[in-house]
C-alpha positions in Angstrom: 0.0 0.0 0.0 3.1 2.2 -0.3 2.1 3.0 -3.7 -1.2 4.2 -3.0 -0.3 6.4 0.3 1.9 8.2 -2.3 -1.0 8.8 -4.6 -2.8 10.4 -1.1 -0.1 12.2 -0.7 0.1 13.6 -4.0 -3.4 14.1 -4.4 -3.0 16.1 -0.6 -0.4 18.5 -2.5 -2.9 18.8 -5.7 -5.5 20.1 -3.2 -3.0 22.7 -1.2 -2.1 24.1 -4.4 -5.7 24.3 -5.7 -6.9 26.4 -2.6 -3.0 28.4 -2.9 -4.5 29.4 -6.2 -7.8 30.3 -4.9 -6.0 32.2 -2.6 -4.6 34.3 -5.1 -7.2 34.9 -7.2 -9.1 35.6 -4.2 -6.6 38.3 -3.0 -6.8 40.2 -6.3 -10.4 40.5 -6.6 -10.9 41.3 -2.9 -8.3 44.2 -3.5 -10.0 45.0 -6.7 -13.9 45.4 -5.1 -12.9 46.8 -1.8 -10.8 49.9 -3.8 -13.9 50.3 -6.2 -16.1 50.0 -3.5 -14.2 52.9 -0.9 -13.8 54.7 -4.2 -17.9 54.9 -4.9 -18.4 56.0 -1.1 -15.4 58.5 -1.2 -17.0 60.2 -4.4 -20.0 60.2 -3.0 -18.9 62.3 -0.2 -16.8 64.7 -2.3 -20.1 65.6 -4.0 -22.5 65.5 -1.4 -21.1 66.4 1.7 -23.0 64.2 3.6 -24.2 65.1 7.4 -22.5 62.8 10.4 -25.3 60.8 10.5 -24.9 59.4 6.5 -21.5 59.2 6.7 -22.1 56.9 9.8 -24.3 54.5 7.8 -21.7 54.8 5.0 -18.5 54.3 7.3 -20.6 51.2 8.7 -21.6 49.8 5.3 -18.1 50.4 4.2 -16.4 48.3 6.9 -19.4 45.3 6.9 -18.6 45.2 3.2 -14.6 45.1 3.3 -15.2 42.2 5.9 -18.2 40.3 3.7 -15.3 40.9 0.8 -12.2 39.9 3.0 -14.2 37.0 4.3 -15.7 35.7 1.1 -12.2 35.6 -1.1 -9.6 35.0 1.2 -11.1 33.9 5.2 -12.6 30.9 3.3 -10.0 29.3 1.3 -8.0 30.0 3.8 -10.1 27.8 6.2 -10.3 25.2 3.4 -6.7 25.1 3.2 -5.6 24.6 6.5 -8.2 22.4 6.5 -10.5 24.4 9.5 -13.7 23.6 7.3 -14.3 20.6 5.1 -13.1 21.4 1.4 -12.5 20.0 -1.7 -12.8 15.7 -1.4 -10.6 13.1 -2.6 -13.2 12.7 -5.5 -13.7 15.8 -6.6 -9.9 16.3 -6.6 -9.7 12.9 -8.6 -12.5 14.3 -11.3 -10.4 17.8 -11.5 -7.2 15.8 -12.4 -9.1 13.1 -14.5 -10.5 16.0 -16.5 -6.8 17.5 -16.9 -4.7 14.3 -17.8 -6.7 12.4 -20.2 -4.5 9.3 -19.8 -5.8 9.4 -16.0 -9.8 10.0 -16.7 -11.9 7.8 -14.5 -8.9 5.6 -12.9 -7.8 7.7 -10.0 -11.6 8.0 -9.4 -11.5 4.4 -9.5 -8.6 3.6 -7.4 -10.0 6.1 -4.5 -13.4 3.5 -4.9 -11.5 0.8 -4.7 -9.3 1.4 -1.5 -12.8 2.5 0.0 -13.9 -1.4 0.0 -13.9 -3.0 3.1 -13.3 -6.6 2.3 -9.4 -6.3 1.8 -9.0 -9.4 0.0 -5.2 -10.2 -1.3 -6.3 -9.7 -5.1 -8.4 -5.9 -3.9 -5.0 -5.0 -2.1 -2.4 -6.6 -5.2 -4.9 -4.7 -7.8 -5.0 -0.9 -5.6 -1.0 -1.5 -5.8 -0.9 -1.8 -9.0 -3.6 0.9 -10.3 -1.3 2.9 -8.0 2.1 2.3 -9.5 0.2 3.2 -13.0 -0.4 6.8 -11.7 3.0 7.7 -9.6 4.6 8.9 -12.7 1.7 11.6 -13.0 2.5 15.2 -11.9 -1.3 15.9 -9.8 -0.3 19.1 -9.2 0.2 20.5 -12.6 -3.7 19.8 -13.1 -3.6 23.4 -11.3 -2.2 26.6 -13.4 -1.6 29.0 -10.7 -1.1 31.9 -14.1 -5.0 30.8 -14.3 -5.3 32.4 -10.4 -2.9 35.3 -11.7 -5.0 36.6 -14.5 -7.3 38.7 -11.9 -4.2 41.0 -11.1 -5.1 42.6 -14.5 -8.5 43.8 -12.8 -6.1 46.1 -10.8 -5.6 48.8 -13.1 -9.2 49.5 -13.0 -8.8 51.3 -9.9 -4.8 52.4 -10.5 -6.9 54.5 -13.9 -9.3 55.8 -11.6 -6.9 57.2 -8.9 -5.0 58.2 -12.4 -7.6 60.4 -13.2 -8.3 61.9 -9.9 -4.9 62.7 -10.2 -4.7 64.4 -13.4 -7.3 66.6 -12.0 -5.2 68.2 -9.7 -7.9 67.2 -7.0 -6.1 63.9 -5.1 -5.7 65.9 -2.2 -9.4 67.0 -1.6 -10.7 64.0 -2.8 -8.6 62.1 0.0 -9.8 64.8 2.5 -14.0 62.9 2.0 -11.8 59.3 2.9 -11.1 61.8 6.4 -14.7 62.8 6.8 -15.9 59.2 6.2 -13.4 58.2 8.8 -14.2 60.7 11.4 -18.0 60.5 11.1 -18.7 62.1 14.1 -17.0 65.3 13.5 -19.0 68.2 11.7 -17.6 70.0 8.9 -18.3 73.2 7.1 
């Protein structure tokens, strides 16, 4: 069976590296919503000049949202991949591969069915060996692109523009100064 707790272990790898690149595709788009998301509420401000009491609501809305956003694309993978909550199975990891190398399709899938049988007979155990030593060779792991998880760092310069623009304006500065009146909600200003 030495064969086949090398294909667990490979198979353990392949799922650390799927939720690694969940992880960082995560992290990109949580950075990307939560910028675009403080940058609606600042402009808002800058135009309206909103009274303490709205920029309460929106200093409240703006920190339940960077946690709903923080907590959605990186807290959860994050608890899938130190393995806090229940994550991706054995199967589902043997159906991503299986899909990926087409010289593994259903056999992995097979193998994990197999070693799940009770009745360990002398020909179950010789035949789980040898499906085994068929898929050691096999890199698991490369079933995951981690570029595919890099992609979303493109989605950055949407926000990088905007800032861009504010700057060409000449009006960074006051436009930061509505980030201060969000912050300090309770203060009044003229």
């Amino acid at each position: 069976m030495k064969s086949y707790d090398n294909i667990l272990q490979k198979l353990a790898v392949f799922v650390r590296k799927y939720y690694k690149t969940q992880m960082i595709k995560g992290g990109f788009l949580f950075l990307v919503l939560a910028i675009l998301f403080w940058m609606v509420l600042l402009t808002l401000e800058y135009f309206l000049w909103m009274g303490s009491g709205f920029r309460t609501i929106v200093f409240i809305t703006a920190i339940v949202t960077t946690a709903f956003l923080f907590i959605k694309y990186l807290g959860i993978p994050l608890l899938f991949l130190f393995k806090l909550r229940k994550g991706l199975e054995l199967r589902n990891a043997a159906q991503i591969i299986g899909n990926h190398f087409p010289q593994v399709g259903d056999r992995l899938l097979n193998l994990l069915e197999l070693a799940e049988d009770k009745q360990r007979t002398e020909l179950l155990l010789a035949s789980i060996e040898q499906r085994s030593d068929e898929l050691t060779p096999i890199p698991f792991q490369q079933a995951i692109d981690i570029k595919k998880g890099l992609k979303y760092a493109k989605y950055l310069t949407i926000p990088l523009l905007l800032f861009g623009m504010v700057w060409v304006t000449g009006k960074m500065e006051e436009f930061l100064d509505s980030y201060n009146r969000v912050v300090n909600y309770d203060l009044a200003y003229e």
